[in-house]
Residue frames as qw, qx, qy, qz and C-alpha x, y, z in Angstrom:
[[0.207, -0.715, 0.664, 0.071, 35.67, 9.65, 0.28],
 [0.717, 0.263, -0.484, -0.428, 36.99, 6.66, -1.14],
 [0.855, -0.392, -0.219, -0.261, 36.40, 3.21, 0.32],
 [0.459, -0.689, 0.544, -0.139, 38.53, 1.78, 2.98],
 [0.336, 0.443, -0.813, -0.171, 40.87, -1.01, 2.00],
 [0.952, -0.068, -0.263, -0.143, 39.89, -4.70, 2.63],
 [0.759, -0.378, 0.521, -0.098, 41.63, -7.18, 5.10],
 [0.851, 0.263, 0.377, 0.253, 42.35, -9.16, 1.96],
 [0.599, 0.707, -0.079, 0.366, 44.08, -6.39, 0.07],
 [0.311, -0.826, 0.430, -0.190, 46.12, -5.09, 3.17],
 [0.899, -0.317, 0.286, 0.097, 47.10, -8.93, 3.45],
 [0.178, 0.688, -0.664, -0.232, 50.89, -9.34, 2.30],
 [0.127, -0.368, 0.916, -0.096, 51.37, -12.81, 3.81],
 [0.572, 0.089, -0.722, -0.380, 48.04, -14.73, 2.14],
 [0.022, -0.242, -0.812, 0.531, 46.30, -15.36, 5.87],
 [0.464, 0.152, 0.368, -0.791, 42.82, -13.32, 5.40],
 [0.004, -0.385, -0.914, -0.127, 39.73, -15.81, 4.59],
 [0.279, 0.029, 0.014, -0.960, 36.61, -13.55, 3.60],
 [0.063, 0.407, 0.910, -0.036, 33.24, -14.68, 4.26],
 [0.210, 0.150, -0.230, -0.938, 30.44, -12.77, 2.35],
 [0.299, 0.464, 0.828, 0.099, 27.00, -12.58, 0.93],
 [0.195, -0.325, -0.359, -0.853, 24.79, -10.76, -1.43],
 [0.310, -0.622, -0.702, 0.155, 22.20, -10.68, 0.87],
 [0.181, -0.742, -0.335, 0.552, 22.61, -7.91, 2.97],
 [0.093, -0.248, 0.404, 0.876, 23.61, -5.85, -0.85],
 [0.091, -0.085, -0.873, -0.471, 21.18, -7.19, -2.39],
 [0.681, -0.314, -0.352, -0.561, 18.22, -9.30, -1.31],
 [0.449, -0.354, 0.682, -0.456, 17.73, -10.74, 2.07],
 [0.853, 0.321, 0.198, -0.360, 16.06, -13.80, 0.16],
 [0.762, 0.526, -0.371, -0.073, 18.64, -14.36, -2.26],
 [0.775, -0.425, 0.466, -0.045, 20.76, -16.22, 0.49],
 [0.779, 0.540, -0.234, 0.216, 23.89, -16.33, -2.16],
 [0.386, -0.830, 0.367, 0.164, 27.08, -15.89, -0.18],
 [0.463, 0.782, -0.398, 0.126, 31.06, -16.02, -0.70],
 [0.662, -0.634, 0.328, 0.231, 34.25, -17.03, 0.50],
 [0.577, 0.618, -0.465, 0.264, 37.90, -15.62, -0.94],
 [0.733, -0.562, 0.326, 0.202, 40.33, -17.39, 0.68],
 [0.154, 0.677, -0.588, -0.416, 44.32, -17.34, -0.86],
 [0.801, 0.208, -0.233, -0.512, 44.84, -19.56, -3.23],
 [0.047, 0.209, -0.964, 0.160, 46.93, -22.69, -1.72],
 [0.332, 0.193, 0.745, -0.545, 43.64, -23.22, 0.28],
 [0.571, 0.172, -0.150, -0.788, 41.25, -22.85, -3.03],
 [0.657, -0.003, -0.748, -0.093, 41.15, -27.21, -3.44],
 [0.145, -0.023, -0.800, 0.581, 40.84, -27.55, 0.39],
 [0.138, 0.316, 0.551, -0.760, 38.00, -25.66, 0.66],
 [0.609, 0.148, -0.534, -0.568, 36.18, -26.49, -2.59],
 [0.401, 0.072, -0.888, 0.213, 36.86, -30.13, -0.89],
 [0.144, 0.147, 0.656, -0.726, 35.38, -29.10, 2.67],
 [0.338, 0.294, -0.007, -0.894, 32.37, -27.39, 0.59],
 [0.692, 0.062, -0.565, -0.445, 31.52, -30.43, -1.38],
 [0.441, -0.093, -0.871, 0.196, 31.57, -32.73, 1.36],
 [0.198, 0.436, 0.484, -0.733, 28.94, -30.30, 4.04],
 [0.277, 0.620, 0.345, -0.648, 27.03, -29.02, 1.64],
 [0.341, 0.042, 0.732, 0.588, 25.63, -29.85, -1.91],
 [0.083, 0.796, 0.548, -0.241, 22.23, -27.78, -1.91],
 [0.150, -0.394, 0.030, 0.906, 23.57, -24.82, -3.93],
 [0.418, 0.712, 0.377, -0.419, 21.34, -22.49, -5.58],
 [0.464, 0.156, 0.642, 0.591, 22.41, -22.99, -9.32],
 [0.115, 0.839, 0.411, 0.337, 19.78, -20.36, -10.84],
 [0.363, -0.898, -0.190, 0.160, 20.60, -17.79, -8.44],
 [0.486, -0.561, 0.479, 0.468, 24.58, -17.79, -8.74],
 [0.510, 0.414, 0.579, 0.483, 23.97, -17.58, -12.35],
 [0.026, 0.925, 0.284, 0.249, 22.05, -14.75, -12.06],
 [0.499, -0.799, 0.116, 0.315, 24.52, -13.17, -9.44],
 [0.695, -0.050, 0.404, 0.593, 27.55, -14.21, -11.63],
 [0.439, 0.393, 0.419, 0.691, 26.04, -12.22, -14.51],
 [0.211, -0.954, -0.096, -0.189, 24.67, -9.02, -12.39],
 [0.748, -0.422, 0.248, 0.449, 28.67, -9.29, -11.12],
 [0.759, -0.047, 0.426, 0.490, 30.14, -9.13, -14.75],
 [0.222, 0.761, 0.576, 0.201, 27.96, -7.20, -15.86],
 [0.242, 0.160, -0.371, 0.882, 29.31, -4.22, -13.48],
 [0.388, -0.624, -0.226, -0.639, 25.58, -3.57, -12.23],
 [0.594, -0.673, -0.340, 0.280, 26.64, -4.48, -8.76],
 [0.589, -0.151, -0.195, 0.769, 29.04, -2.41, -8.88],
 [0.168, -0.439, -0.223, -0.854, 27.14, 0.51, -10.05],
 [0.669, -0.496, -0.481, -0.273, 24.50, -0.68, -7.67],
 [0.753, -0.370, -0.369, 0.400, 26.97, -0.23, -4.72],
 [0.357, -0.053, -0.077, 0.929, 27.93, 2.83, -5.63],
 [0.280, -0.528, -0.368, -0.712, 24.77, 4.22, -5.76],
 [0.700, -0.610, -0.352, 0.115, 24.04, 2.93, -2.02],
 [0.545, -0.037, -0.160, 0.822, 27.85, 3.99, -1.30],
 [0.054, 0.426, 0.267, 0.863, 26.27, 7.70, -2.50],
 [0.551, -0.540, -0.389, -0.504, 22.72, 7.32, -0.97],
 [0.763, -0.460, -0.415, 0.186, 24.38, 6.61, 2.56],
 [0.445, 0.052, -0.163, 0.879, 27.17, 8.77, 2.79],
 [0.304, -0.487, -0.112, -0.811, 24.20, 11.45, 2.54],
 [0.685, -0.360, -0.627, -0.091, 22.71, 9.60, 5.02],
 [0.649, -0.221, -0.328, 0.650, 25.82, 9.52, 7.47],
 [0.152, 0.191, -0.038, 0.969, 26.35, 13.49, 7.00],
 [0.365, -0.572, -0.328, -0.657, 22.77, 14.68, 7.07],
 [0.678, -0.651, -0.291, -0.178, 22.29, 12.97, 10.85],
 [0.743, -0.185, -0.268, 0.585, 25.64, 13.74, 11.98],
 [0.033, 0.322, 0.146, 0.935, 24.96, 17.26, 11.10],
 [0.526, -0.560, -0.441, -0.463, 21.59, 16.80, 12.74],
 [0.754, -0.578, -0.314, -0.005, 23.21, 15.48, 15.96],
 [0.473, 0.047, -0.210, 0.854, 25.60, 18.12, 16.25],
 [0.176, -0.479, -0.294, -0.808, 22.51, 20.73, 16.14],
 [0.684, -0.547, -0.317, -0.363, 20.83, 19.00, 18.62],
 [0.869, -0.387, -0.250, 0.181, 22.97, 17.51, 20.74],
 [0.031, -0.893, 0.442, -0.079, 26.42, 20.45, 20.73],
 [0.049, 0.647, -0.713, 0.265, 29.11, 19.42, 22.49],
 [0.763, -0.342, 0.388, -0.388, 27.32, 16.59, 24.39],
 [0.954, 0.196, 0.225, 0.024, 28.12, 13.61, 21.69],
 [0.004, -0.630, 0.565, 0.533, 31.66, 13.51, 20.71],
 [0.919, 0.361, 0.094, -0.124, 30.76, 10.95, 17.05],
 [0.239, -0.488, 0.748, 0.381, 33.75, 9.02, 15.98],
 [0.833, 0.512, 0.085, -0.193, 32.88, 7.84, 11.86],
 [0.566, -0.246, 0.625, 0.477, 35.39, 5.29, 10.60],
 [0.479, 0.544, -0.159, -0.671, 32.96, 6.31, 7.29],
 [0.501, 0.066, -0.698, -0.508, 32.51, 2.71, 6.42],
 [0.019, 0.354, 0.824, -0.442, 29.70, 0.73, 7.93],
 [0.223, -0.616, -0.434, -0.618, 26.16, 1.94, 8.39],
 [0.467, -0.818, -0.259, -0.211, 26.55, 3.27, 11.69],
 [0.482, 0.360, -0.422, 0.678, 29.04, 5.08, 13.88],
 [0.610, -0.520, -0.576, 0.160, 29.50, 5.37, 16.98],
 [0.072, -0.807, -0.097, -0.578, 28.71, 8.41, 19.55],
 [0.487, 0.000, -0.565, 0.665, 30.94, 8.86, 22.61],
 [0.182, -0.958, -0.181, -0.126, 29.41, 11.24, 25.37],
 [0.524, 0.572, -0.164, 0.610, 31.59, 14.25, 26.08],
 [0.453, -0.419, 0.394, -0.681, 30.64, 14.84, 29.45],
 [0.118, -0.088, 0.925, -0.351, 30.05, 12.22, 32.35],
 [0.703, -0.079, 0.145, -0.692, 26.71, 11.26, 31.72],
 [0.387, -0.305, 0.833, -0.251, 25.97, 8.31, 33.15],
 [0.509, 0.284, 0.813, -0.010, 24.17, 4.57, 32.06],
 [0.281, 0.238, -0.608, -0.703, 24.24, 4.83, 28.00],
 [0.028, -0.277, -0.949, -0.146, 22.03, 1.55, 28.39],
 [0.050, 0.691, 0.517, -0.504, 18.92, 3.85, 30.10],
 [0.088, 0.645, -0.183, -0.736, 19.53, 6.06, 26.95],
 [0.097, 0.198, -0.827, -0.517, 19.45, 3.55, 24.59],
 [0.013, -0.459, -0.886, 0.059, 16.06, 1.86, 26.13],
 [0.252, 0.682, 0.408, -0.551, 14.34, 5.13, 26.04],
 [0.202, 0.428, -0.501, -0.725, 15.78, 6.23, 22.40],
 [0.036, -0.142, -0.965, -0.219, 14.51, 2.26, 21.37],
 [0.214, 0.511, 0.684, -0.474, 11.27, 3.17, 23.02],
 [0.257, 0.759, 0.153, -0.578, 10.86, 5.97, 21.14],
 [0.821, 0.486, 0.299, 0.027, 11.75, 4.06, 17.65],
 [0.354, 0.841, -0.405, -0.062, 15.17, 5.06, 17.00],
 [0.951, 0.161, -0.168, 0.204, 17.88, 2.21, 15.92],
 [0.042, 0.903, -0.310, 0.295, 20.67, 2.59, 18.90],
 [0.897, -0.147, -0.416, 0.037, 22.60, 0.59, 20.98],
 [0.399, -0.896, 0.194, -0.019, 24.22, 1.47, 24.30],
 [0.469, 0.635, -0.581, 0.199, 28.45, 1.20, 23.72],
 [0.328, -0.624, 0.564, -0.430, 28.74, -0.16, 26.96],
 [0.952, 0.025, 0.261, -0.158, 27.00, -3.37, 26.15],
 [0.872, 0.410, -0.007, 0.268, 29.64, -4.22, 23.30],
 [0.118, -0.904, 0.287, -0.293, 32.65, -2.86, 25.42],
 [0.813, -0.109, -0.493, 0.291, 35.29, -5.68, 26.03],
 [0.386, 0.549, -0.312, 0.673, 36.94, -3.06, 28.63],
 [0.388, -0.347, -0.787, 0.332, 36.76, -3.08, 32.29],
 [0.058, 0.452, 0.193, -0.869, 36.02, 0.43, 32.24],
 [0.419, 0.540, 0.729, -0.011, 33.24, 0.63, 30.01],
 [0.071, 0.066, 0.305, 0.947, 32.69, 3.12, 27.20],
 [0.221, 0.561, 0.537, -0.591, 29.82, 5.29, 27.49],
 [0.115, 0.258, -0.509, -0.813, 28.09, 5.83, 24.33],
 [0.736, 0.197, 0.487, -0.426, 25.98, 5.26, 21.93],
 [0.393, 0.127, 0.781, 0.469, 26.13, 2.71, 18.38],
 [0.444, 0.579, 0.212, -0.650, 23.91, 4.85, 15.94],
 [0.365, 0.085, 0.774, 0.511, 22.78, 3.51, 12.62],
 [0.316, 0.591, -0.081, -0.737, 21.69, 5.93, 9.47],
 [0.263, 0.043, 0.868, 0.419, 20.99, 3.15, 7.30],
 [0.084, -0.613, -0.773, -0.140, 17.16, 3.52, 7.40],
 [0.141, -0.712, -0.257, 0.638, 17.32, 7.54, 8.22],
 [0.556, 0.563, 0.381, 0.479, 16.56, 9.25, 5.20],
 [0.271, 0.082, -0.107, 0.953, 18.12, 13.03, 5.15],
 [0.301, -0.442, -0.309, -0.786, 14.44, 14.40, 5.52],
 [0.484, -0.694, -0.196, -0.496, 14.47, 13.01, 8.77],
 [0.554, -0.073, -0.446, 0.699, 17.86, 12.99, 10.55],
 [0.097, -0.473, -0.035, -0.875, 16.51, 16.26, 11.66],
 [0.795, -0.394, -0.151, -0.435, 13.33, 14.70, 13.53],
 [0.901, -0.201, -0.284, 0.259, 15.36, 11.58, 14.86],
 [0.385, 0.125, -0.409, 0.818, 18.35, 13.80, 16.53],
 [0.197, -0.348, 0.171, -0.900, 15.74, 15.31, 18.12],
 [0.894, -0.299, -0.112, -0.314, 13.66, 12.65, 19.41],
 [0.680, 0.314, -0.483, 0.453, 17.25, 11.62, 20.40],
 [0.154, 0.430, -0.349, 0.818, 17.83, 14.71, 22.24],
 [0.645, -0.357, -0.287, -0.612, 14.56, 13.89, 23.83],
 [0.907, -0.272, -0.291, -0.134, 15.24, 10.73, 24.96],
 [0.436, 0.192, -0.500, 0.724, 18.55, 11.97, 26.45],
 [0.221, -0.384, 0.032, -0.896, 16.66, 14.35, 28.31],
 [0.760, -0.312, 0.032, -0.570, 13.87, 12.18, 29.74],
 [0.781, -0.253, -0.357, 0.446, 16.72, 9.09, 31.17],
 [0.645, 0.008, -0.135, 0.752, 18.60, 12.12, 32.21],
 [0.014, 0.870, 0.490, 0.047, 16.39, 15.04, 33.32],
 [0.380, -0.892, -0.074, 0.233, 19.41, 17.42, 34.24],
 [0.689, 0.166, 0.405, 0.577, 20.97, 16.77, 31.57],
 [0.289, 0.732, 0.106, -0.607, 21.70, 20.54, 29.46],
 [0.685, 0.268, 0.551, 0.394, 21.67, 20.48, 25.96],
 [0.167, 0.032, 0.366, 0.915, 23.12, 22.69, 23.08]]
């Protein structure tokens, strides 16, 4: 599907301030980053930026500039864009197999991870998440990151690092680790 709109293009009134980096696209190393901000504010913050902080990587932001202009990021994103979306499907597909009716998954379909409501009362997501972690799978209990007084029960699931050859295995070592916080739990 195509991407979701930006904060900055949705913005009529010239208020959103992006903060970015190639890093997490990129290289974790290349420690280039961004900031659009509208333009009244482009001499303010050029201003701020030269007074904190004169250390910029000059080689790098060359290179970046011309992998930019070049369109290979952009190709380069859309290949990931591609190589994830499979990602996202394959283990949502996986953890419908395994898991039925039990997870209800809500996928905004951008991000690398989306997030799995239970559909039935089962209780402490955190005791699900520490046994799924145990058992090497990248989850986080919804309840922890839940400003509400009534907590959501769930779970945060990322499919960044799940290749499609083994969303299969991992929804099942899921289903597992539902199973063994939750012995009375039934599953699909």
């Amino acid at each position: 599907r195509p991407p979701i709109s930006t904060l900055h293009a949705l913005d009529q009134g010239k208020r959103v301030i992006y903060l970015g980096t190639l890093s997490k696209v990129l290289a974790p190393a290349l420690r280039v980053g961004y900031l659009i901000v509208p333009h009244d504010l482009h001499e303010t913050f050029a201003a701020m930026k030269a007074a904190t902080d004169r250390q910029m990587p000059i080689g790098e932001q060359a290179v970046a500039a011309e992998f930019i202009a070049s369109g290979r990021l952009a190709a380069h994103v859309r290949r990931l864009r591609t190589l994830y979306g499979r990602r996202r499907e394959a283990l949502r597909g996986a953890l419908s197999s395994h898991l039925g009716e039990l997870l209800d998954i809500q996928d905004s379909g951008a991000g690398l991870h989306f997030m799995a409501r239970f559909a039935s009362t089962l209780p402490a997501d955190t005791a699900i998440a520490r046994e799924a972690q145990r058992r090497g799978l990248g989850v986080r209990a919804l309840s922890t990151s839940s400003p509400l007084k009534r907590q959501l029960q769930g779970l945060i699931i990322g499919f960044a690092n799940v290749p499609q050859e083994r969303a299969d295995p991992c929804a099942q070592m899921l289903a597992d680790a539902i199973k063994a916080a939750h012995p009375h739990t039934a599953l699909a």
